[in-house]
C-alpha positions as CSV (number, residue, x, y, z in Angstrom):
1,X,0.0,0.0,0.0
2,X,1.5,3.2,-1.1
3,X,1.8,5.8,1.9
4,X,0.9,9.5,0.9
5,X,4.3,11.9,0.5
6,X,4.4,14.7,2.6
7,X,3.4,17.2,-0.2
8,X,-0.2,15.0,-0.2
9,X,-0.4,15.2,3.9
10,X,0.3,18.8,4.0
11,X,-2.3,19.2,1.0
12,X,-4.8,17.0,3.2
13,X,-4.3,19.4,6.2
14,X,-5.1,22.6,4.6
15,X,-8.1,20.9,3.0
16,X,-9.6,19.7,6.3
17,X,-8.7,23.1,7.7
18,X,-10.7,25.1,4.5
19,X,-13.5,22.7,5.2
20,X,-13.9,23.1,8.9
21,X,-13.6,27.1,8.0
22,X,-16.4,26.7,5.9
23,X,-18.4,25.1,8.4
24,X,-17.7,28.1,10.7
25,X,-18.8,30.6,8.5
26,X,-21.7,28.5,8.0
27,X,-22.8,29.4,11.4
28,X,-22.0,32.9,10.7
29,X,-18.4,32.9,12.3
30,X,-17.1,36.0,10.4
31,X,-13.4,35.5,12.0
32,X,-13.6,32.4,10.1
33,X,-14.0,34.1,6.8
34,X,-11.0,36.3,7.6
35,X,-8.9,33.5,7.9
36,X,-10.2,31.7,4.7
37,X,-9.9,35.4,2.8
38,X,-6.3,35.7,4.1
39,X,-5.3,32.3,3.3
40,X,-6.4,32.1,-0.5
41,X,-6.6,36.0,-1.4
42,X,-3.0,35.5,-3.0
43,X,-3.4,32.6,-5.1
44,X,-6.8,33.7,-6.2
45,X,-5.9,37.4,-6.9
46,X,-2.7,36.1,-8.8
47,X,-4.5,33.9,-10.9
48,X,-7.3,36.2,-12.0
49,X,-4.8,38.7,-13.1
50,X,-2.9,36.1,-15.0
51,X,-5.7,35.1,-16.6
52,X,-7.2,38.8,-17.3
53,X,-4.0,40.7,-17.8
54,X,-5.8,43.4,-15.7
55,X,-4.6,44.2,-12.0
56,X,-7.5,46.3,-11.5
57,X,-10.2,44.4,-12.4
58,X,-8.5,41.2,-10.7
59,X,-9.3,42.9,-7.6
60,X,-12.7,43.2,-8.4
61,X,-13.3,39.7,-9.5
62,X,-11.2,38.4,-6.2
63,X,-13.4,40.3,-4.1
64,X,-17.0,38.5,-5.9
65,X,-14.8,34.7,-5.6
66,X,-14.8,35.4,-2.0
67,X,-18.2,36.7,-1.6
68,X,-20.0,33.6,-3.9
69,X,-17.8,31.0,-1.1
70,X,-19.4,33.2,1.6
71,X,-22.9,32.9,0.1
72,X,-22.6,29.1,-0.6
73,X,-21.2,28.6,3.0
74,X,-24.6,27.3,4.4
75,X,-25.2,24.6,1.2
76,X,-21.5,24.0,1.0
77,X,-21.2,20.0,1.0
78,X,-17.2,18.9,1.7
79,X,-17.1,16.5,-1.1
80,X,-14.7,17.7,-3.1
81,X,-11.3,19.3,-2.2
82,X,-12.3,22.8,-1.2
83,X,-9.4,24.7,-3.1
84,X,-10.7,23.1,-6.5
85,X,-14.5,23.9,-5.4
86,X,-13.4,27.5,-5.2
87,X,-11.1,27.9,-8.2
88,X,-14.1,26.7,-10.1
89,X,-15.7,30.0,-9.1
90,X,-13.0,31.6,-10.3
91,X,-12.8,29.8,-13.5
92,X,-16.6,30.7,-14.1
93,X,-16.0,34.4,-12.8
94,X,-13.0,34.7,-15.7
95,X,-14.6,33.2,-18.5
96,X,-17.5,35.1,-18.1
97,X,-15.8,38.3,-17.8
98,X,-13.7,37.3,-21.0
99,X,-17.7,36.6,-23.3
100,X,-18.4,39.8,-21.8
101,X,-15.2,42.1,-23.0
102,X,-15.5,39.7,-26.3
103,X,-19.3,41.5,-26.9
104,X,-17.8,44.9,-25.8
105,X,-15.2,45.4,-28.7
106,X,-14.7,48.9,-28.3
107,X,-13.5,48.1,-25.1
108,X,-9.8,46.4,-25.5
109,X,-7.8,44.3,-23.8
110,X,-4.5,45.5,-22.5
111,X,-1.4,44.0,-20.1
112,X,-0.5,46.0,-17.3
113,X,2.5,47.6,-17.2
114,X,5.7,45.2,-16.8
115,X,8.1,47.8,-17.5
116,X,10.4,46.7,-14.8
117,X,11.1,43.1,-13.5
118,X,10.4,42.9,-10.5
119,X,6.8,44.5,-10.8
120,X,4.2,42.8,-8.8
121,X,1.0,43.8,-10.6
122,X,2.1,42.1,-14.0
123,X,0.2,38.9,-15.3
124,X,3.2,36.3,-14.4
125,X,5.9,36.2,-11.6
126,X,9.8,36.7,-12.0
127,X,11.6,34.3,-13.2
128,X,14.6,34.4,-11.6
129,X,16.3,36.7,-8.9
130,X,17.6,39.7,-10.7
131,X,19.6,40.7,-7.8
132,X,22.6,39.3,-9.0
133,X,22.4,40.1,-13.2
134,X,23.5,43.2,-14.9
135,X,21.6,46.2,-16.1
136,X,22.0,44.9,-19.7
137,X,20.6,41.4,-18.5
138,X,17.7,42.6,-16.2
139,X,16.8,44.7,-19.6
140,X,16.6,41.7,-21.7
141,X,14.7,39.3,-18.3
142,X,12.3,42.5,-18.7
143,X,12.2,42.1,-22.6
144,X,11.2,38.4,-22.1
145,X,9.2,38.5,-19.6
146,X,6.9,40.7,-21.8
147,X,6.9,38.4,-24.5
148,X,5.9,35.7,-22.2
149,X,2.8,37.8,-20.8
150,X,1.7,38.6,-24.4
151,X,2.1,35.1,-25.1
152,X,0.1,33.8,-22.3
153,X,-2.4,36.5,-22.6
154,X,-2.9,35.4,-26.0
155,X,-3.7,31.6,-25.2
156,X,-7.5,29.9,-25.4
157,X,-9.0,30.5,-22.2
158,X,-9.1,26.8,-21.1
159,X,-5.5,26.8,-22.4
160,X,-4.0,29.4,-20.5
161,X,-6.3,28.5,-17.3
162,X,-4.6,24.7,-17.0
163,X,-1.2,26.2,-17.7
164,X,-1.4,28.9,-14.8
165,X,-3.2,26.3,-12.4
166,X,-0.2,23.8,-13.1
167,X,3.1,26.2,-13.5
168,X,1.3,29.0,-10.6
169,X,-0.7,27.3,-8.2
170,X,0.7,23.9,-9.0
171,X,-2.4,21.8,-9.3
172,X,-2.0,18.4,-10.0
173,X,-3.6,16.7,-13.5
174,X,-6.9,15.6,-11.7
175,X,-7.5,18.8,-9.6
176,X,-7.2,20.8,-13.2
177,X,-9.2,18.3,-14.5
178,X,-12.2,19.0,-12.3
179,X,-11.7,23.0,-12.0
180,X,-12.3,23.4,-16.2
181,X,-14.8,20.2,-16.3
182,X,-12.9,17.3,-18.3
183,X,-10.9,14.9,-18.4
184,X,-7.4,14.4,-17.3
185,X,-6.5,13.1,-20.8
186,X,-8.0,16.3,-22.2
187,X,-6.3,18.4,-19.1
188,X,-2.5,16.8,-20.5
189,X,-3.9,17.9,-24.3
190,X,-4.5,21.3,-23.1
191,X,-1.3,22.2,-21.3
192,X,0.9,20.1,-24.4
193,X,-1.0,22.5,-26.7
194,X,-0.2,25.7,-24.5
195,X,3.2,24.5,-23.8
196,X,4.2,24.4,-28.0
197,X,2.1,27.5,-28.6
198,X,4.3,29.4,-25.9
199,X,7.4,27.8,-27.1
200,X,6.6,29.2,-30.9
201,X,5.8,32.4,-29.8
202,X,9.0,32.7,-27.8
203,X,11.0,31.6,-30.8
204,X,9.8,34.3,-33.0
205,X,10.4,36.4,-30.1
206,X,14.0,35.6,-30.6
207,X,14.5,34.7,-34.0
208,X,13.6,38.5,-34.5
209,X,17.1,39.3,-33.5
210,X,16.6,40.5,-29.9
């Protein structure tokens, strides 16, 4: 009989510790939501600008995640894990916010500002410590790190939400499986598909001489 790794136990603890949150704020214990709020804000925040490009409205949309698990608190059922259960409001939150800019063309779509690279507000995290690089090489981690965002930004939404739930949040196969609604098989087509798109975009990116 296999015996869970540590990574599953710790993963176990925080799920029975979101669960018995819930159950608090189901008998209207609003310390309880604080500490649920504080706990996932990050990850949910980060992965709703990713997805949207837009740090402003990513605090919006954060803001109506947590209120829907507030609402649901007294029909919650702890069946499934409660981290997918709530990035599966935000998976329905983003996509419909994406058909509704897709109806309102005259408004666009536009990344925030990544002029630097260390900024926090931008639609993916450093990739590496720039602490110890020159001026000339933080210039070009900045150059490719906007690439990378226009890249991502520019994925199928189911596409670019498995890839940020896997590389980000580092969900596992079956958890991304059940926040967009298939199949693992179809979850491991996705993310191969987003994983060459990225890859061609990067090489133009850099066959353009930069």
């Amino acid at each position: 009989m296999k015996h869970p790794s540590l990574q599953e136990l710790v993963a176990q603890e925080s799920d029975r510790q979101d669960k018995e949150l819930m159950a608090r704020i189901a008998q209207g214990d609003e310390q309880a939501m604080r500490e649920l709020v504080e706990k996932h804000r990050g990850a949910v925040y980060g992965t709703i600008a990713k997805m949207l490009g837009d740090p402003i409205e990513a605090q919006d949309l954060a803001q109506q995640v947590f209120v829907r698990v507030y609402r649901a608190a007294g029909t919650y059922r702890a069946m499934a894990q409660f981290r997918t259960w709530m990035f599966t409001i935000v998976r329905n939150l983003v996509f419909n916010e994406h058909r509704r800019r897709s109806r309102a063309v005259l408004v666009p779509i536009h990344p925030p500002d990544t002029d630097g690279p260390g900024s926090s507000t931008g639609p993916l995290p450093d990739l590496a410590d720039v602490a110890l690089k020159t001026p000339s090489e933080q210039m070009l981690q900045a150059e490719m790190m906007r690439a990378v965002n226009k890249a991502i930004l520019e994925l199928p939404e189911q596409q670019r939400m498995a890839m940020i739930l896997r590389r980000y949040d580092e969900f596992s196969y079956e958890e991304i499986a059940e926040v967009l609604n298939t199949s693992v098989s179809a979850t491991k087509s996705l993310l191969f598909r987003a994983r060459e798109t990225l890859r061609a975009a990067l090489q133009d990116y850099l066959d353009s001489g930069r």
